[in-house]
Structures are given as structure tokens and as C-alpha cells.
Residue frames relative to the residue before (quaternion, step in Angstrom):
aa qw qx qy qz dx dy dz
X 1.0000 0.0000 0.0000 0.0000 0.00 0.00 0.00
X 0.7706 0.3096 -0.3611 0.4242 3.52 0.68 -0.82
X 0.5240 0.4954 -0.5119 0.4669 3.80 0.90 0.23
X 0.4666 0.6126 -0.3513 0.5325 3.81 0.82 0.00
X 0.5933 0.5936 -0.1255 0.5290 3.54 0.77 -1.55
X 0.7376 0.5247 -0.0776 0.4179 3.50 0.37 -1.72
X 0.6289 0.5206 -0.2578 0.5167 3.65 1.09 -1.55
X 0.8967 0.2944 -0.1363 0.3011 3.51 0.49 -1.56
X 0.5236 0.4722 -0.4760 0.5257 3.03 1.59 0.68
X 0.3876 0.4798 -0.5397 0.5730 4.12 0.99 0.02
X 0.8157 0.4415 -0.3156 0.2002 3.29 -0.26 -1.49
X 0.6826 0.3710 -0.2983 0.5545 3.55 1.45 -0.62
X 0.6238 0.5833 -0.3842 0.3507 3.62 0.76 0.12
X 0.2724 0.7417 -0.2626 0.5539 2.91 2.78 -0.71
X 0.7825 0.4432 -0.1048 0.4245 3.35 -0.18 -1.98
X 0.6703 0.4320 -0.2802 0.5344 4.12 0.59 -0.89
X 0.6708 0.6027 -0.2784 0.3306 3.42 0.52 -0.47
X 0.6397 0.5300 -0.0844 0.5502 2.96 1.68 -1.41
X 0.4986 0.7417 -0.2003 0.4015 3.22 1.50 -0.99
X 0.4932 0.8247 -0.2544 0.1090 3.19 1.17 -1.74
X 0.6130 0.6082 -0.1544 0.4800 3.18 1.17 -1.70
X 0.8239 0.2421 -0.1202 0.4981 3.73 -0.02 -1.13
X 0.6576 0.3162 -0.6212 0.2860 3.47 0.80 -0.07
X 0.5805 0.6230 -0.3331 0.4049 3.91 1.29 -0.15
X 0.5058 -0.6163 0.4390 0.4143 3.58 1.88 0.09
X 0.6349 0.5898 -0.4244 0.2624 3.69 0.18 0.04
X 0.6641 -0.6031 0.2539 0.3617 3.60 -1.05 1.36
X 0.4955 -0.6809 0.4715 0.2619 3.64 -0.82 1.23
X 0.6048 -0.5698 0.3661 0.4189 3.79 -0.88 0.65
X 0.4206 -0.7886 0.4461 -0.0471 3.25 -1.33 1.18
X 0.1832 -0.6941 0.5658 0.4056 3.89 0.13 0.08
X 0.8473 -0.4221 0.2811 0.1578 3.56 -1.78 0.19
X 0.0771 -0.7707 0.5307 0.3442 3.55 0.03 -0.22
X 0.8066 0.3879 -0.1885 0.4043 3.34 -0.63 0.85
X 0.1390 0.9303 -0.3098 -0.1388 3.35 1.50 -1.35
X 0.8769 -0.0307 -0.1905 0.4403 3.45 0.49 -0.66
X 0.2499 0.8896 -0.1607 0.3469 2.74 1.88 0.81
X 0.4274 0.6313 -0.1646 0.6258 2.70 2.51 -1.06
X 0.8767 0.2078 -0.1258 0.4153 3.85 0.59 -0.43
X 0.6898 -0.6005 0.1447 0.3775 2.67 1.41 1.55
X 0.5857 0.5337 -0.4329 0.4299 4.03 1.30 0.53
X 0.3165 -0.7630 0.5328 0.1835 3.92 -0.43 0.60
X 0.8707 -0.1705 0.1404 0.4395 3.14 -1.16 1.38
X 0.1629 -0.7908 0.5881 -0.0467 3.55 0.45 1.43
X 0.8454 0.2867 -0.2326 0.3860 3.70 0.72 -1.69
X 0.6341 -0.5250 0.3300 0.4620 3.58 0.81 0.66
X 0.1663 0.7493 -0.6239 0.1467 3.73 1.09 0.44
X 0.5308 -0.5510 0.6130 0.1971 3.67 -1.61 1.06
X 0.7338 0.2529 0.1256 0.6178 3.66 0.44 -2.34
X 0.4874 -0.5946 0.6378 0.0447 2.90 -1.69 0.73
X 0.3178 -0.6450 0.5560 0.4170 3.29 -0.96 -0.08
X 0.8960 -0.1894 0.2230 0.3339 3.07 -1.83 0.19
X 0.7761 0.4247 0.0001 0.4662 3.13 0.50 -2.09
X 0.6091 0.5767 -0.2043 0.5047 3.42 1.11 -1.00
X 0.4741 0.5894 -0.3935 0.5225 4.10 1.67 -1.38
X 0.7117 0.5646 -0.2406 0.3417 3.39 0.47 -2.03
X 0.8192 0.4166 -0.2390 0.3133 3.30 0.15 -1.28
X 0.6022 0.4775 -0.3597 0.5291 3.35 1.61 -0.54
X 0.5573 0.5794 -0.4399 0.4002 3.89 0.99 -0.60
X 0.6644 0.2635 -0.3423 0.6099 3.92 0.69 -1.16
X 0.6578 0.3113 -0.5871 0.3545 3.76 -0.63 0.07
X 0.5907 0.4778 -0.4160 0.4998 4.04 0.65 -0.03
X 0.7070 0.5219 -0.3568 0.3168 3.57 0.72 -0.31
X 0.5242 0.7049 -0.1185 0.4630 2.70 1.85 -1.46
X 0.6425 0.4785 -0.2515 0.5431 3.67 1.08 -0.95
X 0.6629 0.4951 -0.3080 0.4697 3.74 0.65 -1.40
């Protein structure tokens, strides 16, 4: 019983820890914009659209050339 005891207090100290972020309000983790894009490979997963930020960054590097 008290290894039982033991687990589910790791396990919720496990769970609070992780917790950290939202109980202080702060944006939940995010995937990437762009992802392997950052090391110089283009749209590895067959993406159609860009994101936003990704639209942008390809618009000023097209100006930048012109």
C-alpha cells in the first residue's frame, strides 16, 4: 500500500509540474512555423499553404531579390 501511496504522489507531482505553464497563464506549447524549413529544406510534408508567418517570410525574401 505505501508503494501505491508513493507512485501517486510522484505521479501527481509528475502532473503539477507539467502543469506549471497554465497555472502561471502562459501560452501552451506550439508546433513550428515552417519546421524543416529552419534548416534550409522546403515543405518536406508536402504542405499546400503556408502559415501566416511562413506567407510573410517568403514575401520579404522575394522582395529582397527583386
Amino acid at each position: 500500500m505505501s508503494t501505491f501511496l508513493l507512485t501517486l504522489i510522484v505521479v501527481g507531482v509528475v502532473i503539477a509540474a507539467m502543469a506549471i505553464g497554465v497555472m502561471f497563464g502562459r501560452k501552451p506549447i506550439g508546433g513550428s512555423c515552417g519546421g524543416l524549413g529552419a534548416v534550409g529544406l522546403e515543405c518536406e510534408g508536402g504542405c499546400e499553404k503556408p502559415c501566416p508567418k511562413r506567407l510573410a517570410k517568403m514575401k520579404a525574401q522575394a522582395e529582397q531579390q527583386s
